[in-house]
Backbone as CSV, one residue per row, in Angstrom:
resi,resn,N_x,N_y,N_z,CA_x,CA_y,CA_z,C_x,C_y,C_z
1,UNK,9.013,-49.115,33.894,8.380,-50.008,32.923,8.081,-49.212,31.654
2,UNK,8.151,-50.304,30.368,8.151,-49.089,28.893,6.571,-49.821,28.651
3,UNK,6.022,-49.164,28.205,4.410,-49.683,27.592,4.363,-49.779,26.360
4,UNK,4.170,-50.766,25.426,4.545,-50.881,24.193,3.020,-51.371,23.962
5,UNK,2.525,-50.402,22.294,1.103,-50.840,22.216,1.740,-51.564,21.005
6,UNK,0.005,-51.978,20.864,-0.100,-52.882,19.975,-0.957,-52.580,18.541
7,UNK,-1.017,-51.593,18.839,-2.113,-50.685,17.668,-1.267,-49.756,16.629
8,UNK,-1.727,-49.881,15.871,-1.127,-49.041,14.796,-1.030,-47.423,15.469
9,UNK,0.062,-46.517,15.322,-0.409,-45.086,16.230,-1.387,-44.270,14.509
10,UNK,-2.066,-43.395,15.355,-3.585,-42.936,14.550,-2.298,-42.306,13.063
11,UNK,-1.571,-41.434,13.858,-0.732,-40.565,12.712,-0.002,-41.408,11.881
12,UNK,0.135,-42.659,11.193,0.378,-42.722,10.214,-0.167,-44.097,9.340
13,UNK,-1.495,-43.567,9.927,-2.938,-44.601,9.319,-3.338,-43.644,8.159
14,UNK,-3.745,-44.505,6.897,-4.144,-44.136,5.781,-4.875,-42.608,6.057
15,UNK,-5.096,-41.819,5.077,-6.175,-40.481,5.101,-6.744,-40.578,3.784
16,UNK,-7.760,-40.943,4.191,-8.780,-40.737,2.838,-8.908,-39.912,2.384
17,UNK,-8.424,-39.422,0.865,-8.604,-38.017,0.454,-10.100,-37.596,0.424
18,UNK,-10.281,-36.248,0.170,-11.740,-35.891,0.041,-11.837,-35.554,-1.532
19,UNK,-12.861,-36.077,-2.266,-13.129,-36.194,-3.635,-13.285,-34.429,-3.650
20,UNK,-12.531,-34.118,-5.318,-13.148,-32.703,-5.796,-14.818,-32.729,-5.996
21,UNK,-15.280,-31.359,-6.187,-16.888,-31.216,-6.251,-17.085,-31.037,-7.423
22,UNK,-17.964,-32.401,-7.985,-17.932,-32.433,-9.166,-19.005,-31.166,-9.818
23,UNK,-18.946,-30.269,-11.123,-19.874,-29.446,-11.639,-20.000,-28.256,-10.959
24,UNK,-17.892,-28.233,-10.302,-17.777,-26.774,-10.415,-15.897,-26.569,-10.463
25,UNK,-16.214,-26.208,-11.780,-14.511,-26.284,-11.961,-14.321,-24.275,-11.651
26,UNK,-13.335,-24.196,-11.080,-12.759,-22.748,-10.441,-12.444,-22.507,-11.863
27,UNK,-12.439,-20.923,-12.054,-11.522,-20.030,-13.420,-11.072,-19.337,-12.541
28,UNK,-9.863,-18.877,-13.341,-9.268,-17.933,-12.856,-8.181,-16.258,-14.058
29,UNK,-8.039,-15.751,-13.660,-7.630,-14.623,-15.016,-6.408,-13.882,-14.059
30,UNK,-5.564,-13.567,-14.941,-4.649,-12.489,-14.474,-4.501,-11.849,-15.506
31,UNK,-3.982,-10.584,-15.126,-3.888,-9.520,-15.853,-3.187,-8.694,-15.186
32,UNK,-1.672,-7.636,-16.403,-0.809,-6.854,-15.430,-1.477,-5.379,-15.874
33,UNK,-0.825,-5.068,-14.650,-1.803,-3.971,-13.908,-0.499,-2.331,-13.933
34,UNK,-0.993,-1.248,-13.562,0.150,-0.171,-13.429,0.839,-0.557,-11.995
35,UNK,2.054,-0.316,-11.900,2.531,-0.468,-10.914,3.205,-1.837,-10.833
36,UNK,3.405,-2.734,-11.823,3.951,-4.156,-11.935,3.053,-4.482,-10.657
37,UNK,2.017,-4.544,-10.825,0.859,-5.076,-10.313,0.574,-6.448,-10.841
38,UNK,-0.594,-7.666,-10.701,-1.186,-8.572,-11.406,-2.856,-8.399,-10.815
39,UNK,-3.637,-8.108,-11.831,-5.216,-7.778,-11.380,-5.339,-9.510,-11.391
40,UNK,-5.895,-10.217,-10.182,-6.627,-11.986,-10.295,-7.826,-11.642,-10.068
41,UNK,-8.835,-12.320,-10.856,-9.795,-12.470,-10.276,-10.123,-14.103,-10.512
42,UNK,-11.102,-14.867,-9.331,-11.083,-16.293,-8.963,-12.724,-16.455,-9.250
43,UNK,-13.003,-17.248,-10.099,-14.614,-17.702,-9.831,-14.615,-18.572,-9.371
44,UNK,-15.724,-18.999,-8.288,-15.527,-20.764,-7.863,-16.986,-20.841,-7.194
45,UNK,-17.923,-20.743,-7.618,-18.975,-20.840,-6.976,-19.339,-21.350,-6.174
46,UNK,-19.037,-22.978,-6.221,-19.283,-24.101,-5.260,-18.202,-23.883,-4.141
47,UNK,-17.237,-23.110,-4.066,-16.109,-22.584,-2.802,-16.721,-21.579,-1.511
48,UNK,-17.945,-21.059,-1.991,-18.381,-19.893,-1.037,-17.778,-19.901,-0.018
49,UNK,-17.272,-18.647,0.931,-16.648,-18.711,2.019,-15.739,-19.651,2.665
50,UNK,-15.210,-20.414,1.476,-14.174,-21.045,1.868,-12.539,-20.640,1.789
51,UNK,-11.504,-21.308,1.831,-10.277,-20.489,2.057,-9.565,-21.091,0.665
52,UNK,-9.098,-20.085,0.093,-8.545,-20.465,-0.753,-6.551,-20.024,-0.742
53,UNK,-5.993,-21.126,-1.080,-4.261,-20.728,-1.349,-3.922,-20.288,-2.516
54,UNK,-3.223,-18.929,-2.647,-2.338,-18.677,-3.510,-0.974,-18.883,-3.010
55,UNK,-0.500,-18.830,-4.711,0.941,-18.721,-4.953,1.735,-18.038,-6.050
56,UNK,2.710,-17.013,-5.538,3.262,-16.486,-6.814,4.809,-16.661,-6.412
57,UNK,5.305,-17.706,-7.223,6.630,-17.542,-6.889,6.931,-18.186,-5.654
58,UNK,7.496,-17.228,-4.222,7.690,-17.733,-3.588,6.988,-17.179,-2.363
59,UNK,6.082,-16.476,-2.908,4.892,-15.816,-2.637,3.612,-16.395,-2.412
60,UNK,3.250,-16.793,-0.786,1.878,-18.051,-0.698,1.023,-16.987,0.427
61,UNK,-0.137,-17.071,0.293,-1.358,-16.664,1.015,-1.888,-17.023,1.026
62,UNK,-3.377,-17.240,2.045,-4.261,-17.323,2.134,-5.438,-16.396,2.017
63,UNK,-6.546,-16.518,1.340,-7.663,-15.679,1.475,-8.973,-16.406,1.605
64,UNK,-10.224,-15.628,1.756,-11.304,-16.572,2.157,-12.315,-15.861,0.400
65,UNK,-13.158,-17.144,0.370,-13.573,-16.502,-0.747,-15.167,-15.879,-0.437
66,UNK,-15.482,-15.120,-0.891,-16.576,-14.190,-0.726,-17.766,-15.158,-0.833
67,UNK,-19.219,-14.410,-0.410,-20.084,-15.672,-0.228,-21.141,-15.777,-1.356
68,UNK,-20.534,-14.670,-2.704,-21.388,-14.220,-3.701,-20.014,-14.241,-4.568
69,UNK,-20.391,-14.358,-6.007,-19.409,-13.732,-6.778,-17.978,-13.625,-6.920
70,UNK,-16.954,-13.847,-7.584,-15.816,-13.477,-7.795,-14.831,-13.291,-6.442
71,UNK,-13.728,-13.990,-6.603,-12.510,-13.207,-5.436,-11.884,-11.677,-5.787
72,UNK,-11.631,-10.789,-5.808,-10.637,-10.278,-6.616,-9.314,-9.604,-5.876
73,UNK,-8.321,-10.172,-5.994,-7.151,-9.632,-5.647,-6.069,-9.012,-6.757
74,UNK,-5.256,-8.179,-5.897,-4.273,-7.377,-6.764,-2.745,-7.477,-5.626
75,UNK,-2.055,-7.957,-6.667,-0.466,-8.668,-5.726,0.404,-7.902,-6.901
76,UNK,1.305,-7.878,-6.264,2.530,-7.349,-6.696,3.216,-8.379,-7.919
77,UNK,3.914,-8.211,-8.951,4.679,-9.516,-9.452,5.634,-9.418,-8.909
78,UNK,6.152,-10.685,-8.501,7.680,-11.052,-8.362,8.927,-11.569,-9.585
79,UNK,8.321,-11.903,-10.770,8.984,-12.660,-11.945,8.273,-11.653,-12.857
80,UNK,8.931,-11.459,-14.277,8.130,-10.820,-15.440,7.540,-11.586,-16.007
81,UNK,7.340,-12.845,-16.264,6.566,-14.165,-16.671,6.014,-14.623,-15.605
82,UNK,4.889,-14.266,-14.850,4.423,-14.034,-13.713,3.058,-15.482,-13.650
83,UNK,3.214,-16.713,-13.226,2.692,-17.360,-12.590,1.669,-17.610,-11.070
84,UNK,0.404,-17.642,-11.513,-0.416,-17.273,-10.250,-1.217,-18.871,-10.214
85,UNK,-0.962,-19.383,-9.204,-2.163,-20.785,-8.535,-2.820,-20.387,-7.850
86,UNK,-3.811,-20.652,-7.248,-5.008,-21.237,-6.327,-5.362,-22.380,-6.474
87,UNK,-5.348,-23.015,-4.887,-5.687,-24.093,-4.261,-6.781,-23.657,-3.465
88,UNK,-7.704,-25.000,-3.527,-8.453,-25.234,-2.482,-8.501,-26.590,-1.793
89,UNK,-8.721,-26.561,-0.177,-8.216,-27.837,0.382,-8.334,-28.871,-0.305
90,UNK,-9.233,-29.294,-1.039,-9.905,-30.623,-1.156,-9.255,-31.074,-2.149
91,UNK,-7.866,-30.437,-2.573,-7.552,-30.563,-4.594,-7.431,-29.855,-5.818
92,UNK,-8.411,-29.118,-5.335,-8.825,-28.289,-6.615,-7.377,-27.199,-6.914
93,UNK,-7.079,-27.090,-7.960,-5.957,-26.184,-8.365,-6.640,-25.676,-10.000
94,UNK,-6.315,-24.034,-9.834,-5.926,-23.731,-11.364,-4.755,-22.570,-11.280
95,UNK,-4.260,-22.467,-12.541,-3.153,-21.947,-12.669,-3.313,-21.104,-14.081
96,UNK,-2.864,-20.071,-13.451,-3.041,-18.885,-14.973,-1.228,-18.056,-14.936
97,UNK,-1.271,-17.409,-15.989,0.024,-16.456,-16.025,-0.165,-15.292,-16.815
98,UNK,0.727,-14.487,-16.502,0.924,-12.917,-17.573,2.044,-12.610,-17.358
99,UNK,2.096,-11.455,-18.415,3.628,-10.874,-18.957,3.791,-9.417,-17.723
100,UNK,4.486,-8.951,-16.919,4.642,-8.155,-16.431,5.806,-7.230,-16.971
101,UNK,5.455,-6.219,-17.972,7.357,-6.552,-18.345,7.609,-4.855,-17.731
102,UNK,6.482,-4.588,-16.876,7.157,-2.809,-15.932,8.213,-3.741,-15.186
103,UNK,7.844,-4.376,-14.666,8.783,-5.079,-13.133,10.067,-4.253,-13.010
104,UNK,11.220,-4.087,-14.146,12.230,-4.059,-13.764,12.788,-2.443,-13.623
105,UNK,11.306,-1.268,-13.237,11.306,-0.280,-12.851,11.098,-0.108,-11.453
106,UNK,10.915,-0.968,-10.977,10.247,-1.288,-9.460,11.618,-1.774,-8.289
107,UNK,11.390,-1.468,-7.168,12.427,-2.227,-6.032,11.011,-2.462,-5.180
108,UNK,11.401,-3.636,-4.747,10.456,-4.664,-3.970,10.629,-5.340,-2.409
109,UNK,10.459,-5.204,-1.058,10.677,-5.729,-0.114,9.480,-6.321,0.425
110,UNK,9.565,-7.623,0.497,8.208,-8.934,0.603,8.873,-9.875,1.944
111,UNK,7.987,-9.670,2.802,8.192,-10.272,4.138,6.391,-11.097,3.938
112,UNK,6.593,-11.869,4.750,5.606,-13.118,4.982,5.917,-13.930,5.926
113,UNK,4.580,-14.314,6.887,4.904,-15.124,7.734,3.166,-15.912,8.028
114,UNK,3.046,-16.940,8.776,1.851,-17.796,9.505,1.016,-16.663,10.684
115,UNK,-0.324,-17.208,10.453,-0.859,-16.803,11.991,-1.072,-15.526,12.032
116,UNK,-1.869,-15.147,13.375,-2.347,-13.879,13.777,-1.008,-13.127,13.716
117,UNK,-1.029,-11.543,14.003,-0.378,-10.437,14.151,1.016,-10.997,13.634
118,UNK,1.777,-11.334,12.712,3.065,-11.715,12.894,3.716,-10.620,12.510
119,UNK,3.488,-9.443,11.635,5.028,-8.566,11.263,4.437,-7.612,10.713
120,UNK,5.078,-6.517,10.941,5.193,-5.615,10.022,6.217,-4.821,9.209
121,UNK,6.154,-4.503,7.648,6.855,-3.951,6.881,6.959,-2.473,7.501
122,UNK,8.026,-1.811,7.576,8.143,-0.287,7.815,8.705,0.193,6.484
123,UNK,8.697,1.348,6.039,9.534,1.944,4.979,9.153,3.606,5.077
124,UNK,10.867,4.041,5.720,10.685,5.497,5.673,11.880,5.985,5.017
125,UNK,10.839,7.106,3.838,11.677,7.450,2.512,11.919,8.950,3.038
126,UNK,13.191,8.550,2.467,14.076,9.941,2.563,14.259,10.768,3.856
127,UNK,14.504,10.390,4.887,14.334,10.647,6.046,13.236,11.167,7.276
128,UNK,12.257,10.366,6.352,10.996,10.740,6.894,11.180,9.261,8.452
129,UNK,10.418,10.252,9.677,10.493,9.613,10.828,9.115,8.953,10.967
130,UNK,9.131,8.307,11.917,7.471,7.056,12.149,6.421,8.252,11.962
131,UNK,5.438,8.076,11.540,4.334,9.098,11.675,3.922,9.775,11.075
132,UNK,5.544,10.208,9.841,5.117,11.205,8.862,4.745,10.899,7.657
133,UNK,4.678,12.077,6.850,3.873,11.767,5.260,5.348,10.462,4.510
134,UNK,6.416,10.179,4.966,6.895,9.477,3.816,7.205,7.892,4.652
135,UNK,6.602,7.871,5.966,6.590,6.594,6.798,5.452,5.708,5.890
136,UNK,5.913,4.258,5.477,4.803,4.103,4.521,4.724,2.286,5.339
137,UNK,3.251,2.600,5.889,3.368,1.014,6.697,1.900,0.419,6.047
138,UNK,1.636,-0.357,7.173,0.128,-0.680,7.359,-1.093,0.247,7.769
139,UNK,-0.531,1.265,8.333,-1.253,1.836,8.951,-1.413,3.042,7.603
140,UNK,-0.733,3.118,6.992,-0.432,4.352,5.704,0.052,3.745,4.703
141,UNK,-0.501,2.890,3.910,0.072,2.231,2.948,-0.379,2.958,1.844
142,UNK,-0.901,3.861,1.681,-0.683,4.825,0.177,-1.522,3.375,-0.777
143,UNK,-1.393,4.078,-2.275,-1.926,2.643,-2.958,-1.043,3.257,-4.079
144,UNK,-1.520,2.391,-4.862,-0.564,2.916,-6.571,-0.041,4.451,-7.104
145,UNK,-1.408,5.062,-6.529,-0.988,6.003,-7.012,0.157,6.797,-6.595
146,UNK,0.442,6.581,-5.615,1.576,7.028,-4.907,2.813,6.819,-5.872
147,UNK,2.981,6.501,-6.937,4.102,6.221,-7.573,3.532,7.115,-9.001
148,UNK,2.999,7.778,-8.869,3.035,8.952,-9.852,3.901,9.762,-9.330
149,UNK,4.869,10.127,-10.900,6.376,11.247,-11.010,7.251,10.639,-9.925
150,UNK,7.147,9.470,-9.930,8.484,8.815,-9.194,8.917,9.038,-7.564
151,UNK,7.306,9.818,-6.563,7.888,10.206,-5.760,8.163,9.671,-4.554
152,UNK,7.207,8.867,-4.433,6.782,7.401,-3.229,6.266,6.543,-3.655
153,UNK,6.412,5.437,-2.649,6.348,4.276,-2.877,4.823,3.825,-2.137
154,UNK,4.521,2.476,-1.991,3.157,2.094,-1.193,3.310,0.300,-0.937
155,UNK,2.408,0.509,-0.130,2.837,-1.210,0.548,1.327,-1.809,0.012
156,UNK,0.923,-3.501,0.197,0.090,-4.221,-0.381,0.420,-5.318,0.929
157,UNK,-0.580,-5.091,1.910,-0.885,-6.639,2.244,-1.961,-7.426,1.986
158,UNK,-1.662,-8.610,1.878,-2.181,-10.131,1.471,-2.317,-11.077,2.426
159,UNK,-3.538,-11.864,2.487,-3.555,-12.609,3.577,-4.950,-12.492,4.159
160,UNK,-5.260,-13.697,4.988,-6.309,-13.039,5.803,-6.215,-12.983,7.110
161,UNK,-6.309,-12.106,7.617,-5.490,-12.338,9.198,-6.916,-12.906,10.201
162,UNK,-8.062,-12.864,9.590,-9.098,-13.665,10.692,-8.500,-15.179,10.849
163,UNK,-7.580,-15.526,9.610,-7.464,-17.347,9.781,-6.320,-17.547,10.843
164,UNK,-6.396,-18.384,11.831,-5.390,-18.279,12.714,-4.379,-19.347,11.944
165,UNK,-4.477,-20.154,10.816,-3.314,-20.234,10.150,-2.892,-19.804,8.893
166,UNK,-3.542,-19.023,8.794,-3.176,-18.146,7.513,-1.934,-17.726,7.110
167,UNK,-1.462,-17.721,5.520,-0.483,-17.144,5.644,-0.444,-15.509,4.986
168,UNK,0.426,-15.068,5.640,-0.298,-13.534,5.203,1.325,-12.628,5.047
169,UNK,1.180,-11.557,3.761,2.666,-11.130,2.858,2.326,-9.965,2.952
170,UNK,3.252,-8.918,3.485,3.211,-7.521,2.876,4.515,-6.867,1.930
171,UNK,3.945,-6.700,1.005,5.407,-6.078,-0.147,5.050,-4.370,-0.259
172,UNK,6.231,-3.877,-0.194,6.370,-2.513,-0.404,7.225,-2.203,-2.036
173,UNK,6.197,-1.392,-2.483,7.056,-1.388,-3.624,7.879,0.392,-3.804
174,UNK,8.967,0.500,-4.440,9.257,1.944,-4.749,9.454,1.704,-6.139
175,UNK,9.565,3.148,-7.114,9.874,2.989,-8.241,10.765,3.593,-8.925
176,UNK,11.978,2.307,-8.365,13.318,3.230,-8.497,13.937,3.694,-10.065
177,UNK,13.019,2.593,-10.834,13.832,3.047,-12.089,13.154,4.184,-12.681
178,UNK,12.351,4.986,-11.723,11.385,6.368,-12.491,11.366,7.161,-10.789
179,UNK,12.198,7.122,-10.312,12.366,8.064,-9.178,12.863,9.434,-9.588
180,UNK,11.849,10.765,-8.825,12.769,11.729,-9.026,13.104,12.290,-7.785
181,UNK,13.660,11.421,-6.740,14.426,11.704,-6.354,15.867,10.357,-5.595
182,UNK,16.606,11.386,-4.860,17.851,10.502,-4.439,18.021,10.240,-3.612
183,UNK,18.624,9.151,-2.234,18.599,9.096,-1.550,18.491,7.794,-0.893
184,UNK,17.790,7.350,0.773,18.068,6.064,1.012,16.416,6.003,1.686
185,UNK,15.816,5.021,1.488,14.678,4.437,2.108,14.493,3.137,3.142
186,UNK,14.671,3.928,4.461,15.122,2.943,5.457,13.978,1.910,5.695
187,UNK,14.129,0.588,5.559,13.191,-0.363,5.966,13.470,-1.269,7.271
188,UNK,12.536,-1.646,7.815,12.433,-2.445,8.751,11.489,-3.743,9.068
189,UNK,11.116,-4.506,9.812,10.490,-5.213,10.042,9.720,-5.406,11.668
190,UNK,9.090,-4.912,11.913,8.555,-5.279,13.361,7.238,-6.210,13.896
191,UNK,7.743,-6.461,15.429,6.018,-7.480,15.563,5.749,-6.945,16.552
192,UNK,4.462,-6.609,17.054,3.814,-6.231,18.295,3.886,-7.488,18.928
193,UNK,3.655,-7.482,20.480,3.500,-8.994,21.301,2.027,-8.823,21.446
194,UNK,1.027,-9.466,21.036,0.107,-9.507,21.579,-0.701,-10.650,21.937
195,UNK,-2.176,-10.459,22.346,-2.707,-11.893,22.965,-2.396,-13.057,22.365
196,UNK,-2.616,-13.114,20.654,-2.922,-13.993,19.983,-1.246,-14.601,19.543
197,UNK,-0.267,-13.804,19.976,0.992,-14.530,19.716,2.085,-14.581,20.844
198,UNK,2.001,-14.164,21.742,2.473,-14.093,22.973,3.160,-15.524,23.314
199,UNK,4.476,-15.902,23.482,4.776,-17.006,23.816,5.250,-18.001,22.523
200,UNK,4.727,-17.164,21.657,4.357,-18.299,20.738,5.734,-18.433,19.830
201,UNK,6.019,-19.247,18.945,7.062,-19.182,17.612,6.406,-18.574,16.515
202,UNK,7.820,-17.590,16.253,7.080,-17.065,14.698,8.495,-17.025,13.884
203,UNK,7.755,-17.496,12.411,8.947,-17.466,11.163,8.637,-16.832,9.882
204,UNK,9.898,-15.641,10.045,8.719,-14.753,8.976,10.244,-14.816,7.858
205,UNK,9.604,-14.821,6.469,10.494,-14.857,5.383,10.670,-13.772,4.480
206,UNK,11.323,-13.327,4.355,11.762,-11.806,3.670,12.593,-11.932,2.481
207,UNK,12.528,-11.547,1.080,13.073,-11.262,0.104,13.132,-10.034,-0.674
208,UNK,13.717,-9.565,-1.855,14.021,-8.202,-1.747,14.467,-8.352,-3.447
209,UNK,13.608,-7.322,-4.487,14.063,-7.133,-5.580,14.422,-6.114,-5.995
210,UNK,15.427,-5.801,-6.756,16.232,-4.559,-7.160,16.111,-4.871,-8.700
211,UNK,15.619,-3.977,-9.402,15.211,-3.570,-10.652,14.627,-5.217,-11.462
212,UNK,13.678,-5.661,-10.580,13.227,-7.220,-11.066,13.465,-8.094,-10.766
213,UNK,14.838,-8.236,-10.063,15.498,-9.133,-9.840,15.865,-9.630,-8.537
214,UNK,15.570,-10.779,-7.892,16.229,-11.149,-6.425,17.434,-11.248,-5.941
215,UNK,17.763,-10.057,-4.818,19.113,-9.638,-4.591,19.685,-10.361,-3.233
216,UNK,18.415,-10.958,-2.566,18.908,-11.228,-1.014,17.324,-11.763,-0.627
217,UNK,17.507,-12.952,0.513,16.248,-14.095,0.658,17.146,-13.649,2.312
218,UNK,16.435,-13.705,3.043,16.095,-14.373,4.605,15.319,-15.187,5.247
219,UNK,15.587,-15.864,6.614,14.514,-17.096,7.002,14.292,-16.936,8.285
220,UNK,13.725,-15.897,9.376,14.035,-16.008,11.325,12.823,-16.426,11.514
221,UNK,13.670,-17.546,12.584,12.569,-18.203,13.437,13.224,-17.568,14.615
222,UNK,11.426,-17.024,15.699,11.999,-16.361,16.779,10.933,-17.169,17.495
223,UNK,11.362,-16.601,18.842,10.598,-16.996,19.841,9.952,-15.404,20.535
224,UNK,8.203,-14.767,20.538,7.834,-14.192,20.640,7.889,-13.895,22.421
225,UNK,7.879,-12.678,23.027,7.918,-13.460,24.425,6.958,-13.335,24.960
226,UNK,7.098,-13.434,26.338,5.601,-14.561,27.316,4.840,-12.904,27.255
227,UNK,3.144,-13.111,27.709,2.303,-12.313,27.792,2.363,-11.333,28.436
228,UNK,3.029,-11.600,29.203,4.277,-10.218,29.879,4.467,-8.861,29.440
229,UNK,4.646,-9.106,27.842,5.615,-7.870,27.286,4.411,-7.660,26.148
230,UNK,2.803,-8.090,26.268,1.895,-7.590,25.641,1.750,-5.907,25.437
231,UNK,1.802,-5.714,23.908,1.781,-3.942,23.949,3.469,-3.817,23.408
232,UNK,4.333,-4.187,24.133,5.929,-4.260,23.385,5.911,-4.633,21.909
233,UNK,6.880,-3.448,21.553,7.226,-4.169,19.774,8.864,-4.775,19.449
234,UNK,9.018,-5.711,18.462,10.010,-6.068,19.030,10.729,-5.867,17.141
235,UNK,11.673,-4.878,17.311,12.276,-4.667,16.180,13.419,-5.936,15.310
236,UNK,13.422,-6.529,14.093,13.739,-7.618,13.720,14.866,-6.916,12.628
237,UNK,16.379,-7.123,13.271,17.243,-5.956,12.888,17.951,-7.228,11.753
238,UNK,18.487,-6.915,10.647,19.143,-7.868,9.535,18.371,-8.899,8.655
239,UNK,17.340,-8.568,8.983,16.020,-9.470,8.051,15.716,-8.767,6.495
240,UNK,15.692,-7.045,6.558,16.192,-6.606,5.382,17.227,-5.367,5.340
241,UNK,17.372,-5.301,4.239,17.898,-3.952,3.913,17.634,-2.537,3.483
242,UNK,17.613,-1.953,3.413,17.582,-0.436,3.043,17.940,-0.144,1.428
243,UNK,16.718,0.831,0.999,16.765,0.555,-0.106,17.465,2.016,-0.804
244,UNK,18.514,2.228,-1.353,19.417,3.088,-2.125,18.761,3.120,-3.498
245,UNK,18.318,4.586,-3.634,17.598,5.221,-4.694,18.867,6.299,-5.531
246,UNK,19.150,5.806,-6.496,20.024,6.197,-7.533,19.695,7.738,-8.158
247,UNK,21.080,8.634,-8.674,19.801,9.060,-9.554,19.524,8.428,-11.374
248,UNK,18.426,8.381,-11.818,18.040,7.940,-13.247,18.609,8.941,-14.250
């Protein structure tokens, strides 16, 4: 026997939007930074500890906003006419931009994905092995300065990983057009299995700029495996490439 209702089903009954809060409009500022950086900072008073979405490009995160004062983040540019939004659930959007015009001294590898633990960026320069001074991850992400006299590079993650749907980006940058040296900087991508993703689907998106410019986009959807193989890492081979340092 088929049971056929008679009710509208709930999922595609009207949704009442939720009104913006009136007598607090968000600002927001960008500004480029050393390192084809963008300095944001977000005011939103009436947002306290709430989650706010960015977007740069093709570049989306999540962050939570502080319960006092100002957001302030620092992201990588992806474009030299560099476009930055924030959203907040209810509507609220502002949108600012700046001129980045270092960018096209820079090589760029930007992976992003949903959810707890999903990925990690690896990048080991010049034949440096896991562990050492030129392995440049999460665990050793160096910061800007690391790209003084052209010699290493440093990673930037984004995101907040307390939100279990968060979306959360790590970009590694090198600076190939002021490198002094030659050679190849092997990258990778890996995920630990752990509690919070075990079993689960994950789709992580990877793109890749060579002197400013986007050279190569990827899209894997995997299937993480069962709780089993908690503690296992599971290496994600053709998602990017390896980055060839010229000499200048």
């Amino acid at each position: 026997m088929v049971a056929v209702a008679d009710d509208i089903p709930v999922g595609i009954l009207p949704v009442e939007e939720a009104a913006p809060r009136l007598g607090c409009v968000p600002t927001m500022s960008a500004e480029a930074a050393a390192g084809a950086l963008i300095d944001v900072h977000l005011s939103a008073s009436c947002y306290a500890a709430e989650t706010v979405m960015f977007t740069h490009g093709d570049l989306t995160f999540h962050m939570q906003m502080p319960a006092e004062g100002p957001l302030k983040v620092q992201l990588p540019a992806l474009v030299e006419v560099a476009e930055v939004s924030a959203s907040f659930a209810i509507g609220d959007t502002v949108t600012v931009s700046t001129v980045v015009d270092s960018l096209a001294f820079y090589d760029r590898v930007v992976i992003s994905w949903s959810g707890y633990n999903g990925a990690e960026l690896h990048a080991r320069e010049f034949g440096a092995y896991y562990g050492e001074a030129g392995h440049v991850w999460r665990g050793q992400p160096r910061d800007v300065g690391a790209l003084s006299g052209g010699k290493g590079g440093f990673l930037i993650r984004l995101g907040n990983s307390d939100l279990s749907i968060a979306r959360q980006a790590e970009i590694y940058t090198f600076p190939a057009g002021l490198s002094s040296q030659v050679g190849d900087v092997k990258v990778s991508v890996e995920t630990e299995v752990t509690e919070e993703n075990c079993g689960k689907p994950l789709k992580i998106r990877s793109s890749a700029l060579r002197q400013g410019q986007v050279t190569d986009q990827h899209e894997l959807m995997l299937q993480v495996p069962d709780c089993s193989a908690i503690g296992e890492f599971l290496v994600l081979k053709n998602l990017v490439e390896d980055l060839t340092i010229a000499q200048n």
